[in-house]
C-alpha positions, 0 to 999 in steps of 0.5 A: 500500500502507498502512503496515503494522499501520496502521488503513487497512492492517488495515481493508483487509485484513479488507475486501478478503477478504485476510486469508481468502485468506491463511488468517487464519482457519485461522491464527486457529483454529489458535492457538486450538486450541493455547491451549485445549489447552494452558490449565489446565483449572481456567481453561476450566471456571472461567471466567465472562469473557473477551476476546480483544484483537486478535480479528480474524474472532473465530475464537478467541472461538468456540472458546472458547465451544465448548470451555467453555460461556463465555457472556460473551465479547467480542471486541476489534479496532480494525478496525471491519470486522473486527468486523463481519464476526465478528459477522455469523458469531458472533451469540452473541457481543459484537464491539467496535472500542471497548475495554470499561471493564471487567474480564474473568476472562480476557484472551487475545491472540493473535498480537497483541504483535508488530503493536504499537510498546510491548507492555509498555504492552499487556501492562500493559493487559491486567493491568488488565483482568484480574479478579484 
């Protein structure tokens, strides 16, 4: 067994199809709903960007492009594999294990601070990669 939350560990969950069997996905889909439903409307229908930081299988970027007709949408994962496998299933789209040098109208992150060994560091990141 990898250690947890390393990159070997979450590249072999996402390879090994562990992460489904689990129902990652739905879990993923689930937390998306509830985000959607409860944001500001002003935000989902004003919003030209977003990133998902820590996107997994990319289940909560294609709901948001569903929900708000958002067409610059980029999901973030330092899996590699997890990556590609979003972007096999959501080829409208932008996956990246390589975190983009730009800012977004809305940085989302969901069920990703706890994996984490200093979140007030990633939640500095994400302030600086908000559009403000």
């Amino acid at each position: 067994m990898e250690e947890i939350n390393s990159l070997r560990y979450w590249e072999s969950r996402f390879s090994s199809g562990s992460w489904e069997e689990n129902n990652g996905k739905l879990q993923t889909a689930y937390f998306a709903d509830l985000i959607i439903r409860n944001v500001n409307p002003r935000v989902l229908y004003e919003t030209n960007s977003m990133i998902d930081f820590g996107c997994a299988l990319g289940q909560l970027c294609e709901a948001w492009r569903h929900f708000t007709g958002t067409k610059d949408i980029v999901g973030y994962d330092f899996s590699s594999v997890a990556c590609r496998i979003a972007q096999e299933d959501f080829k409208n789209i932008s996956f990246s294990n390589i975190v983009p040098k730009r800012k977004f109208d809305i940085v989302v992150s969901s069920n990703f601070l706890e994996h984490v060994d200093l979140p007030i560091a990633y939640l500095n990141r994400f302030a600086n990669m908000a559009e403000m």
